[in-house]
ZATISE-108738 format. One record per residue (C-alpha): chain; x, y, z. Coordinates in steps of 0.001 Angstrom, whole numbers. Layout:
BEGIN
{A, {X, Y, Z}},
...
//
This chain:
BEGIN
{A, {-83239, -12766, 112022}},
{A, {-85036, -10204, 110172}},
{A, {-85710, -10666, 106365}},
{A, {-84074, -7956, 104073}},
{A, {-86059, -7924, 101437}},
{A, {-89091, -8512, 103072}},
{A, {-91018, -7949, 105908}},
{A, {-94250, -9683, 106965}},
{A, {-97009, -7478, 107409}},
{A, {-98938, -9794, 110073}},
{A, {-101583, -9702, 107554}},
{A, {-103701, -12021, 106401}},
{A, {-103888, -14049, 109713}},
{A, {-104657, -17746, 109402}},
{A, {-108002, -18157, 109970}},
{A, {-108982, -14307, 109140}},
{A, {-111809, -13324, 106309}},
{A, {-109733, -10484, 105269}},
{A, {-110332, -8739, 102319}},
{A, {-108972, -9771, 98777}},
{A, {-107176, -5786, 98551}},
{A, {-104897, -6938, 101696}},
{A, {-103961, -10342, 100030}},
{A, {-103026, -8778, 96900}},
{A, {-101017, -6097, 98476}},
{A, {-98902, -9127, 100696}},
{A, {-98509, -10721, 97083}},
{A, {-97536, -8130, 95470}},
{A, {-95198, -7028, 98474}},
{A, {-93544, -10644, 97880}},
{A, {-93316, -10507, 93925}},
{A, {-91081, -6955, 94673}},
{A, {-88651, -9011, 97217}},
{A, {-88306, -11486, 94851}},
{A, {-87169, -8994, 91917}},
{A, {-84398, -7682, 94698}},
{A, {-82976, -11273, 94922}},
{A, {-79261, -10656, 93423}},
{A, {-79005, -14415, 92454}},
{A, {-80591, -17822, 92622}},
{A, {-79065, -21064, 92216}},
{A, {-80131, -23740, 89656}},
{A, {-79420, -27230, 89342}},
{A, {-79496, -30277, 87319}},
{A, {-77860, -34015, 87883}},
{A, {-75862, -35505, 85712}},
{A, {-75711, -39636, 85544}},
{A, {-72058, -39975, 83925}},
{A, {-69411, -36938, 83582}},
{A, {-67015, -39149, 82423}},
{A, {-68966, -40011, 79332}},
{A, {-68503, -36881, 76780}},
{A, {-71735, -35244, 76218}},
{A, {-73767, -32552, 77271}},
{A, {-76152, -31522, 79873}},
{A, {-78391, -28760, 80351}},
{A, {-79689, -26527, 83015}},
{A, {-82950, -24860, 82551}},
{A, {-83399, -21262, 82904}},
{A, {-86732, -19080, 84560}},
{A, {-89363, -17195, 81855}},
{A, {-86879, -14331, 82306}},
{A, {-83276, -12853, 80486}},
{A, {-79985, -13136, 82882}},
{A, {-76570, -13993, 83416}},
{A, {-74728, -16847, 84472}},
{A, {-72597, -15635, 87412}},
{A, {-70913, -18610, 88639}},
{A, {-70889, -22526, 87953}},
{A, {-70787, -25228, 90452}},
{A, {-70491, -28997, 90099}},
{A, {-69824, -31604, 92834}},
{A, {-69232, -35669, 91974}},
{A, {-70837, -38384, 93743}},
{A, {-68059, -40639, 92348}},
{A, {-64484, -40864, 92430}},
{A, {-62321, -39473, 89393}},
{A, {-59435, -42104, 89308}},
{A, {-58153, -41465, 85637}},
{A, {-57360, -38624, 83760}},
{A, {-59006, -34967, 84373}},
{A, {-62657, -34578, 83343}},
{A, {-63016, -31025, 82056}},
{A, {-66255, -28736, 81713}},
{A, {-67318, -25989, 79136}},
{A, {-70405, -24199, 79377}},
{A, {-72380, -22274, 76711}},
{A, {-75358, -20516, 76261}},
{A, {-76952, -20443, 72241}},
{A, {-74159, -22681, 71008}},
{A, {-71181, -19550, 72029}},
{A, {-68831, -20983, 74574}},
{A, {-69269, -19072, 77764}},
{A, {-65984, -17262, 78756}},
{A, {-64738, -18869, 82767}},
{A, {-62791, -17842, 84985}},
{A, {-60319, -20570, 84993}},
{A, {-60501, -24069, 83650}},
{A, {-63357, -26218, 85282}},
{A, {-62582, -29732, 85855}},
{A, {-62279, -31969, 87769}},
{A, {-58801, -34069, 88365}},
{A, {-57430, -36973, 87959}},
{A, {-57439, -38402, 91426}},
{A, {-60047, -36151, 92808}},
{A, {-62023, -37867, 95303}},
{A, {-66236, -38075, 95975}},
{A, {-67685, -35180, 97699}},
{A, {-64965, -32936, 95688}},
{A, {-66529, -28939, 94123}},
{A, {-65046, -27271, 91511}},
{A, {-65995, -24102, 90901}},
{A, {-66059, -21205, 88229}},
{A, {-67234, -17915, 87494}},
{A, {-68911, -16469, 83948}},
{A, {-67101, -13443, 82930}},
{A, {-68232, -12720, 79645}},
{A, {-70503, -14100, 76481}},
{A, {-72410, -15614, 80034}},
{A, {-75778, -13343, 79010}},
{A, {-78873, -15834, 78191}},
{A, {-82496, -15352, 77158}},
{A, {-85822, -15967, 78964}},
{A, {-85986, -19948, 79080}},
{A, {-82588, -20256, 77347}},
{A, {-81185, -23557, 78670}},
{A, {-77354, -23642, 79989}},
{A, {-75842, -26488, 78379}},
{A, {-72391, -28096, 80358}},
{A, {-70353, -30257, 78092}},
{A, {-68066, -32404, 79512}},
{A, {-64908, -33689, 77568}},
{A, {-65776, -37662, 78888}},
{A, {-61957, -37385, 79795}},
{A, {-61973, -39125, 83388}},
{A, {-62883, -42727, 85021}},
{A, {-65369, -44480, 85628}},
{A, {-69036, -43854, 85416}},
{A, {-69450, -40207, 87619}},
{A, {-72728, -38675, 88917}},
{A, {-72370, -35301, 89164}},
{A, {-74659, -32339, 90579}},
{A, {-74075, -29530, 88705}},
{A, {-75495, -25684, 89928}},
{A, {-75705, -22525, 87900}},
{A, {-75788, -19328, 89929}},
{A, {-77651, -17022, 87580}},
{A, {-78551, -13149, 87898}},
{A, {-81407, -11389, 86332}},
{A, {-81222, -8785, 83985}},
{A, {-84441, -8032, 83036}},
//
């Protein structure tokens, strides 16, 4: 399958004493790719959801938006529901829906949601997730940001 956003030049060959011009230019033709990406995914783990407190998902050296939010539990929730907020500076990021997790949902379960406004952060602006502790018992949880660059 052929890239999209970039295509290998052949150039530098392994082994080859090519000049430093033609390494700069396949740098620089990656760097340009890279810009075109329309969103990457971070992630951070979380050792207890069902504890209330807060979490936080580093961002890149670079301003953006958080497009969607992803979270998946290791553990079974056997209680009550264990709901997620998001927010960016201390303002509550506005979701698409309510993001939690139920009362009876079992390990391996996603929940998903997407940022649709106040979801704009700053270069190295950490995403903090705060969970309302509501659920049962102790529940690792992998949580994933899918963020967009706007600058």
């Amino acid at each position: 399958m052929a890239a999209p956003l970039y295509t290998v030049t052949g150039k530098p060959v392994q082994g080859a004493r090519g000049s430093s011009k033609v390494l700069r230019d396949e740098f620089a033709a990656i760097e340009t790719a890279v810009d075109l990406l329309n969103a990457i995914p971070l992630f951070a783990f979380a050792d207890d959801l069902n504890t209330a407190d807060s979490f936080w998902i580093p961002t890149p050296g670079w301003a953006g938006t958080v497009e969607a939010l992803f979270a998946v539990n290791y553990d079974a929730n056997t209680t009550t529901a264990t709901v997620l907020t998001a927010e960016l500076g201390g303002t509550a990021v506005t979701l698409s829906g309510t993001w939690q997790f139920g009362a009876t949902d079992a390990a391996g379960t996603q929940v998903t949601v997407t940022g649709t406004a106040a979801n704009a952060f700053t270069a190295g602006q950490p995403i903090e997730i705060i969970s309302n502790g509501g659920g049962a018992p102790v529940m690792r949880v992998m949580l994933c940001a899918l963020v967009a660059r706007t600058s």
